[in-house]
VOFITI-346677 format. One record per residue (C-alpha): x, y, z. Coordinates in steps of 0.2 Angstrom, whole numbers, plus 2048, in hexadecimal, padded with zeros to 3 digits. Layout:
N
+-----+-----+-----+
|  c1 |  c2 |  c3 |
+-----+-----+-----+
|   X |   Y |   Z |
...
+-----+-----+-----+
# end
This chain:
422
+-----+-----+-----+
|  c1 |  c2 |  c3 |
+-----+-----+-----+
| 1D0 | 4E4 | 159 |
| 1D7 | 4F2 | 164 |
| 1D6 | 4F3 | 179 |
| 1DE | 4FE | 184 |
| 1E0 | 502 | 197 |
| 1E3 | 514 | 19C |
| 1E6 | 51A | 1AB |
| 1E9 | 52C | 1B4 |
| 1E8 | 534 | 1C4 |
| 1E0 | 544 | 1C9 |
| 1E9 | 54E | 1D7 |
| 1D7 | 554 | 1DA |
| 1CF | 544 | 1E0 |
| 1D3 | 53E | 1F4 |
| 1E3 | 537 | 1F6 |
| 1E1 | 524 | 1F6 |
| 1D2 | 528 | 1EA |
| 1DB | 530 | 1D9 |
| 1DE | 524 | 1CD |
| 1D2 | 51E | 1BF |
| 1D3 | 512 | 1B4 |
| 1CB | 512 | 1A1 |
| 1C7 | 505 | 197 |
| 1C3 | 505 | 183 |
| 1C3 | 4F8 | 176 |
| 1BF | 4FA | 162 |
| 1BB | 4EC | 156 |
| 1BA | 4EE | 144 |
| 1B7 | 4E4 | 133 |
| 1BF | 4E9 | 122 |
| 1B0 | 4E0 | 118 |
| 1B8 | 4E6 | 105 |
| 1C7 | 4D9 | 109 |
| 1BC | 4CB | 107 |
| 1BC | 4C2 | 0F9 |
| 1AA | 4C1 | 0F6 |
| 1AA | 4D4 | 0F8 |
| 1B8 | 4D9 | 0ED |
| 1B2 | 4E3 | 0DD |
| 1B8 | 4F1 | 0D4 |
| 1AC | 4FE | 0D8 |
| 1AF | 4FA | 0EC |
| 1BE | 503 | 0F5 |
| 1B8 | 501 | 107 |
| 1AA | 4FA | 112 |
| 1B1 | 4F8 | 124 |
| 1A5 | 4F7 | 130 |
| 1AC | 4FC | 144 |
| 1A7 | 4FE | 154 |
| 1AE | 504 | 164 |
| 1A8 | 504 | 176 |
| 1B3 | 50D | 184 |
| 1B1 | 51A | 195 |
| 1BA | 528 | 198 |
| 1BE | 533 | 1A7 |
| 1C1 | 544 | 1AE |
| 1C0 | 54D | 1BD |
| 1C5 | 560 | 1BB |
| 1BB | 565 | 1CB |
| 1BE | 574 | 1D7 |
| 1CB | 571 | 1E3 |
| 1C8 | 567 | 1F7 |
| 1B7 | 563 | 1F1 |
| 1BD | 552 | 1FD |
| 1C0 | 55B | 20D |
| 1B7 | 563 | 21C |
| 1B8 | 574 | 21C |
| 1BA | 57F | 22D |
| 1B8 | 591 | 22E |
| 1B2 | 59F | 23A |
| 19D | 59D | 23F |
| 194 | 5A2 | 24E |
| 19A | 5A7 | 262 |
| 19B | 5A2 | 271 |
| 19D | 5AA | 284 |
| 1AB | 5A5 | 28D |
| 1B7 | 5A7 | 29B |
| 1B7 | 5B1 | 2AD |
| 1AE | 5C0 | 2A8 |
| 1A5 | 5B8 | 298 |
| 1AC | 5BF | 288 |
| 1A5 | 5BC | 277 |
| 1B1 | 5AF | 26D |
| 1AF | 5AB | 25C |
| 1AC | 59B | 257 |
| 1B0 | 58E | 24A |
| 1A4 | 586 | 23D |
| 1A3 | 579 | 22D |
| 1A2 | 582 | 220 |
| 1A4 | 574 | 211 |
| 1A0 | 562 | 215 |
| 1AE | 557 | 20C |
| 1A8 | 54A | 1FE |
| 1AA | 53B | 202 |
| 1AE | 52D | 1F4 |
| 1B1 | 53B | 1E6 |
| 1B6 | 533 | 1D7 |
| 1B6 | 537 | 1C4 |
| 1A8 | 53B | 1B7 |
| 1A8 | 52B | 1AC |
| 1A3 | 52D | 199 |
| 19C | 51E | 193 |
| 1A0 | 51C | 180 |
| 197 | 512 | 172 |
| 19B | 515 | 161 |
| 196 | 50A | 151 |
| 195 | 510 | 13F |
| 19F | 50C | 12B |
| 1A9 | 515 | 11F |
| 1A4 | 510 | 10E |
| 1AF | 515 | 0FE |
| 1A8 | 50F | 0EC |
| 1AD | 515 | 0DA |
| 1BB | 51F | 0E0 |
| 1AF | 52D | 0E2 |
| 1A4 | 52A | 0F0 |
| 1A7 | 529 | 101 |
| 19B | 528 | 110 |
| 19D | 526 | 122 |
| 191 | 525 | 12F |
| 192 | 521 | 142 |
| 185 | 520 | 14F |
| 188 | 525 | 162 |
| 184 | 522 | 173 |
| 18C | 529 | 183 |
| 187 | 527 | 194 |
| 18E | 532 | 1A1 |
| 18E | 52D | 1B2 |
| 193 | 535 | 1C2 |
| 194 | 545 | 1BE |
| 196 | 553 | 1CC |
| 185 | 55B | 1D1 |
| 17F | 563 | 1E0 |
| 17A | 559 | 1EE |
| 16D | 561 | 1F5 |
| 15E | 55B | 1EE |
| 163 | 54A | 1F3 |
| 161 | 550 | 206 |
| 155 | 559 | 210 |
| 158 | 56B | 217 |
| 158 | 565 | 229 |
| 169 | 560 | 226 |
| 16E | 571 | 22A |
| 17D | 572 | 21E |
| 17F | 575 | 20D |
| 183 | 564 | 204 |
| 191 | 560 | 1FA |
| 190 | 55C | 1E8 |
| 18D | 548 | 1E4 |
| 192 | 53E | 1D5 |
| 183 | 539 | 1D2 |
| 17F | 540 | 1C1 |
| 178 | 538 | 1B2 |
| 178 | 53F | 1A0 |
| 175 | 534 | 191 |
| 179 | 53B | 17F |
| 176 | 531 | 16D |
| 176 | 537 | 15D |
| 17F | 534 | 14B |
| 18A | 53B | 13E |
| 18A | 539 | 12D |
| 197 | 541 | 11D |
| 196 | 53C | 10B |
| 1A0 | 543 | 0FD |
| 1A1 | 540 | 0EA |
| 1B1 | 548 | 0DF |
| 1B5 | 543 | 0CF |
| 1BA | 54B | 0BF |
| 1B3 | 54C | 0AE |
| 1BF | 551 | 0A1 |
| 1C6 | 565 | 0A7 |
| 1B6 | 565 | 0B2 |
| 1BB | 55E | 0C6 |
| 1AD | 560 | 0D3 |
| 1AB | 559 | 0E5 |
| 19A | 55B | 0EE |
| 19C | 557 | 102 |
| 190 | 558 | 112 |
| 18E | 553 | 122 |
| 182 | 551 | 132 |
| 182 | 54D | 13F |
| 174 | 54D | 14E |
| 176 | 54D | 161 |
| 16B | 54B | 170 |
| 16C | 549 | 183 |
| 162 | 545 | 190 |
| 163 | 549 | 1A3 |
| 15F | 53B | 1AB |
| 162 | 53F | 1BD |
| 16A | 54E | 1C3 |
| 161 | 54E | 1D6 |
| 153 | 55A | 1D1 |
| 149 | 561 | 1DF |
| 138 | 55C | 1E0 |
| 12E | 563 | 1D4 |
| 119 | 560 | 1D6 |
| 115 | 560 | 1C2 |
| 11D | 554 | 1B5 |
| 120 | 563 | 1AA |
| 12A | 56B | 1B5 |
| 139 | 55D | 1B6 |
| 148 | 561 | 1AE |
| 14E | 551 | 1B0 |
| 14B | 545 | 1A1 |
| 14C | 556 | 195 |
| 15C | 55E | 18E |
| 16B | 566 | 194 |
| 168 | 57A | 194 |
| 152 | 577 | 18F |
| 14B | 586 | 191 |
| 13C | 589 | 19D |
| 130 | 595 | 19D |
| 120 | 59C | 19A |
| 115 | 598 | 18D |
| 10C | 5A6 | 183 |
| 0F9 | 5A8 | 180 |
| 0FA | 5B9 | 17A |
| 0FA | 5CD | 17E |
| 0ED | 5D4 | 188 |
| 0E2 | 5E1 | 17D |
| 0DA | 5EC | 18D |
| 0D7 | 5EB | 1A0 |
| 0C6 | 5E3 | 19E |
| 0CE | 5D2 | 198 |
| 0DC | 5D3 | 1A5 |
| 0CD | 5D4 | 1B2 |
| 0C1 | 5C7 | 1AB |
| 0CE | 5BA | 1AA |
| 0CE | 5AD | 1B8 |
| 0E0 | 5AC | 1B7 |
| 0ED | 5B7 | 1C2 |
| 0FD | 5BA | 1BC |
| 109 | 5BD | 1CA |
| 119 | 5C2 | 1C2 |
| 114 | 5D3 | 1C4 |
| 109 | 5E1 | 1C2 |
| 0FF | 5DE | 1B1 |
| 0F7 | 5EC | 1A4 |
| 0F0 | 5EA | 192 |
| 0FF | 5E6 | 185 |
| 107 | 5DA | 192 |
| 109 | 5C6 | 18C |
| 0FB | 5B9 | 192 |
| 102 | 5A9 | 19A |
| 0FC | 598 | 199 |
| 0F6 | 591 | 1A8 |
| 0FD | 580 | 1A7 |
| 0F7 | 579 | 1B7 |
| 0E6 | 581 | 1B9 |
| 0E7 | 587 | 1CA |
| 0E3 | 59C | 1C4 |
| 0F4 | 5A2 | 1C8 |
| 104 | 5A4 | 1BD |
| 114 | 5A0 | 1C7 |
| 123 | 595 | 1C4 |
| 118 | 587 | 1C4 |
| 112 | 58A | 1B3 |
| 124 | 58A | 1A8 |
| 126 | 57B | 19C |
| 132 | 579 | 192 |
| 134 | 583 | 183 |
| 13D | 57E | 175 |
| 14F | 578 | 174 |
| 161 | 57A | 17C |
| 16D | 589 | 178 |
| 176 | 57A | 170 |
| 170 | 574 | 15E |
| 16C | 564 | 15E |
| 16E | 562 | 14C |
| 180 | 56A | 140 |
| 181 | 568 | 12D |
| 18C | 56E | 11F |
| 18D | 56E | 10C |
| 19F | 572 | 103 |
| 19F | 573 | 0EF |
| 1AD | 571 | 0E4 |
| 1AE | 577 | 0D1 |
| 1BB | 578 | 0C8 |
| 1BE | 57A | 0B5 |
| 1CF | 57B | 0AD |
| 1D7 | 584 | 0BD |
| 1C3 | 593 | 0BF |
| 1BC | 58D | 0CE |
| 1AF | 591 | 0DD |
| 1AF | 587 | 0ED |
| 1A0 | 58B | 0FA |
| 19F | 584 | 10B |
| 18C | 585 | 115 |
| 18A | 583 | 127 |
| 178 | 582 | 132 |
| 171 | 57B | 140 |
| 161 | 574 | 146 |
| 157 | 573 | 156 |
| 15E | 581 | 15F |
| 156 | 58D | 169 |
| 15E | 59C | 16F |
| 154 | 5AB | 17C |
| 152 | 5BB | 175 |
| 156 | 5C6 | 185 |
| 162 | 5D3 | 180 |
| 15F | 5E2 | 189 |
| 159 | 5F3 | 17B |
| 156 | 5E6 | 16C |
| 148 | 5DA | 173 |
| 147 | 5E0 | 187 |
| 147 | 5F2 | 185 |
| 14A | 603 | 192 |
| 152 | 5F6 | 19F |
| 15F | 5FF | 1AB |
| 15F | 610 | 19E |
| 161 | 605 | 18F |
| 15A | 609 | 17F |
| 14C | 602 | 175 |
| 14D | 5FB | 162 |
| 144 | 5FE | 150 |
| 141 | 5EC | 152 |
| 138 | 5EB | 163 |
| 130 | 5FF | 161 |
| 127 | 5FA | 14F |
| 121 | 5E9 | 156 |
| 11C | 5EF | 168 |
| 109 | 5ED | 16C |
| 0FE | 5FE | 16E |
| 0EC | 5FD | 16D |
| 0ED | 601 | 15B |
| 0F7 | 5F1 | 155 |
| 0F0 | 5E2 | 15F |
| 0F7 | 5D5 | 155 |
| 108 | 5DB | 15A |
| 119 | 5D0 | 15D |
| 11D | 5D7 | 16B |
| 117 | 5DD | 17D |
| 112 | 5F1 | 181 |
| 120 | 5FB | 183 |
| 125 | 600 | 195 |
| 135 | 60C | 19D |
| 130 | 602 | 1AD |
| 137 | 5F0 | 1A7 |
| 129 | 5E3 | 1A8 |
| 12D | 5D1 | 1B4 |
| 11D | 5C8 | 1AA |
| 123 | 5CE | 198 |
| 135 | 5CE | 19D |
| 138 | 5BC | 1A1 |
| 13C | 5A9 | 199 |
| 12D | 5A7 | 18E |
| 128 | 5A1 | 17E |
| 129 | 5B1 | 177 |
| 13A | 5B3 | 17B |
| 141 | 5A3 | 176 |
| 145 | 5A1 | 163 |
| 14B | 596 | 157 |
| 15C | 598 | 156 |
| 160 | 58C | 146 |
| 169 | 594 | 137 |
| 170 | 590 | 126 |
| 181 | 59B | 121 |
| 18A | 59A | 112 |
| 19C | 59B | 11B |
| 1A7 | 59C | 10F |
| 1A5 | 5A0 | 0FC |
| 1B7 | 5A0 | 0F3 |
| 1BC | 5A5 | 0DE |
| 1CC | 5A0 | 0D8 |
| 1D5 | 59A | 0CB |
| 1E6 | 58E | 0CC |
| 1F2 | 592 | 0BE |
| 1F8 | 582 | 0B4 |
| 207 | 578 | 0B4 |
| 20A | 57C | 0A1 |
| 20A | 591 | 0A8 |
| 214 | 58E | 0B6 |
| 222 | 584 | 0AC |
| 226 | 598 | 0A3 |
| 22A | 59D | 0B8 |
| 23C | 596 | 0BF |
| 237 | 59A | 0CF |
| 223 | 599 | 0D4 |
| 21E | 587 | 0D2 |
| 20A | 58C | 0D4 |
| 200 | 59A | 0D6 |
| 1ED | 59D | 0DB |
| 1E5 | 5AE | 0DD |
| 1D2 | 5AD | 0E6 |
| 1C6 | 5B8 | 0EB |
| 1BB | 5B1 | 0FC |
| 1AF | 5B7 | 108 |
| 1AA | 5AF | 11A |
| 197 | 5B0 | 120 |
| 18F | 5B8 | 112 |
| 17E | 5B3 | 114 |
| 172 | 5AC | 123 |
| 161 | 5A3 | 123 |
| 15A | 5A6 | 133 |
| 148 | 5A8 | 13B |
| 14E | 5B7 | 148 |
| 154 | 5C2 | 13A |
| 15B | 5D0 | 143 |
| 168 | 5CA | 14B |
| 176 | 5BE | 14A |
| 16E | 5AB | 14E |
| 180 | 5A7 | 154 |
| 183 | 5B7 | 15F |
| 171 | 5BE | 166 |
| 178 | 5C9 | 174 |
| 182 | 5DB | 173 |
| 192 | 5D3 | 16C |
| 198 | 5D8 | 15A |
| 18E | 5CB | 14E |
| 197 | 5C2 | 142 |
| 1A0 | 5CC | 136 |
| 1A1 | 5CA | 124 |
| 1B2 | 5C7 | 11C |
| 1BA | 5C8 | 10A |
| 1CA | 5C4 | 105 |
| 1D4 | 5C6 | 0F5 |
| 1E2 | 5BC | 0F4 |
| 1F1 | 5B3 | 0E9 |
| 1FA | 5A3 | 0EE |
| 20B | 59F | 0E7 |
| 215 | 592 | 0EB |
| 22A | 592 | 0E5 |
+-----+-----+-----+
# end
């Protein structure tokens, strides 16, 4: 059993108001030291658990106090002159006080045979107070803009998982290892402004969802554009331009018909696979790396939004583009004019982000301790060949799932290589 008290003080905080205090305490049972669990083939059962709040508060600066600056004039004196005057310019928070982290954590670590070993923890954090603006909380009349409250909630659960296995038969050794592990948070009050649909809320969804519009389709010619009983309002629209769903039925597409689409930038889900084989000093390591439920928005100007401020138009988007001779096409018609109702959050434009790599893929071969007794001086010796990011599995295909924007993508890297150690 563990506890402890910590406590710091944040020069950022009002005076009289800076300190914090964090609890924590941890509780765990070695079950393989009990006698009716002691066996050969166990090495470690221990179960755990650990509950404890944390605390920061790196905000801007004077958030506390009232602000004064120059606002407004006034007439004044004998032979009236204009005078400036003075103004609030930043209400003071009152009662400011740290985020607070909320932390539950249970799991094992399991060892059997010498050769397996498995850990697995479930989580829970819930994040309160957490600095968010204030101004949906109070009504415009105010007259000021209002400062930011602590009055955010986030909560966040998941699990994590690793197993490995190594063991060696004869000359041959091998370990095989993975782990996973899987995230996800809600927002559960952020003081969202009032919103007349349901699936408009971004409250009870994740951190970074994406909204938008949902797509139907392209528009083949101007007769369907004039028959339909839906108006879109994002702008002027012409046949090769995206449908839109109307999700309330009112006959008007506007920002009351984005849902959400998808998931976050941030994957909920990371995973990775490292092999080990080795046979009397030859052998290949390999090390794979993905992610799941992950979303990402394809809006790079030239590659998916083309001829915006003079930019240039790729093969990708100018041999999928809709003309009235490929109406099945992937993508919109193509316009030097930029398009709001193509050129927007929709479900076009939102993709899955999740990819597999093989991250590293290594060769080599460590000398023996028989051939390195003829050396006086190098004591081992290892030559390699590796390479880093060799291969992707993705669903965008053209561009690096990791890096969709204008910066360099991911580069691929081989090494050759020797080790020696004297």
């Amino acid at each position: 059993l563990d506890a402890s008290l910590s406590g710091s003080a944040a020069s950022i905080l009002e005076p009289g108001h800076r300190w914090g205090l964090f609890p924590s305490v941890g509780a765990a049972w070695l079950l393989s030291e009990e006698t009716a669990l002691k066996s050969d083939w166990l090495n470690l059962l221990k179960f755990r658990a650990s509950y404890g709040v944390a605390g920061r508060a790196d905000y801007d600066t004077d958030l506390y106090l009232d602000v004064y600056g120059t606002g407004g004039s006034y007439l004044f004196g004998k032979n009236p002159s204009s005078i400036s005057g003075m103004k609030i310019t930043q209400l003071g928070l009152a009662g400011m006080t740290y985020e607070k982290s909320h932390k539950l954590n249970a799991g094992f670590d399991f060892m059997a045979f010498n050769k397996l070993s498995v850990t697995i923890d479930g989580f829970y954090d819930h994040r309160t107070d957490i600095l968010i603006s204030g101004n949906n909380a109070v009504s415009s009349i105010f007259g000021l803009s209002v400062p930011k409250i602590n009055n955010g909630v986030v909560d966040s659960y998941g699990v994590e998982t690793a197993l490995r296995w190594a063991d060696k038969v004869g000359d041959f050794n091998y370990q095989i290892g993975g782990m996973l592990t899987f995230n996800r948070n809600k927002i559960v009050n952020q003081n969202e402004e009032y919103r007349p649909y349901d699936y408009l809320k971004r409250t009870g969804n994740r951190i970074g969802q994406y909204f938008g519009y949902e797509v139907e389709g392209i528009y083949q010619n101007q007769g369907e554009i004039d028959h339909r009983n839906v108006k879109q309002n994002l702008s002027d629209v012409r046949p090769g331009d995206l449908k839109y769903k109307d999700q309330n039925n009112d006959g008007v597409i506007d920002s009351y018909d984005q849902v959400a689409l998808g998931y976050s930038p941030m994957p909920e889900i990371y995973y990775s696979l490292d092999l080990n084989f080795e046979y009397k000093g030859f052998g290949i390591y390999a090390l794979f790396q993905g992610t799941g439920h992950q979303s990402t928005l394809l809006n790079t100007p030239s590659l998916y939004w083309p001829l915006i401020d003079n930019s240039t138009i790729s093969s990708e988007y100018y041999n999928n583009r809709w003309t009235p001779d490929t109406p099945n096409a992937k993508y919109p018609r193509l316009t030097s004019e930029g398009s709001a109702n193509n050129y927007t959050t929709n479900s076009l434009w939102v993709a899955d982000a999740s990819y597999l790599k093989l991250r590293t893929l290594e060769l080599y071969y460590n000398f023996s301790d028989e051939m390195m007794k003829k050396s006086k001086f190098v004591k081992s010796a290892r030559i390699f060949a590796r390479g880093h990011d060799l291969f992707c599995a993705d669903k965008i295909k053209i561009a690096d799932p990791e890096n969709i924007g204008t910066n360099h993508p991911t580069m691929t890297q081989y090494t050759l290589g020797v080790n020696l150690s004297f």
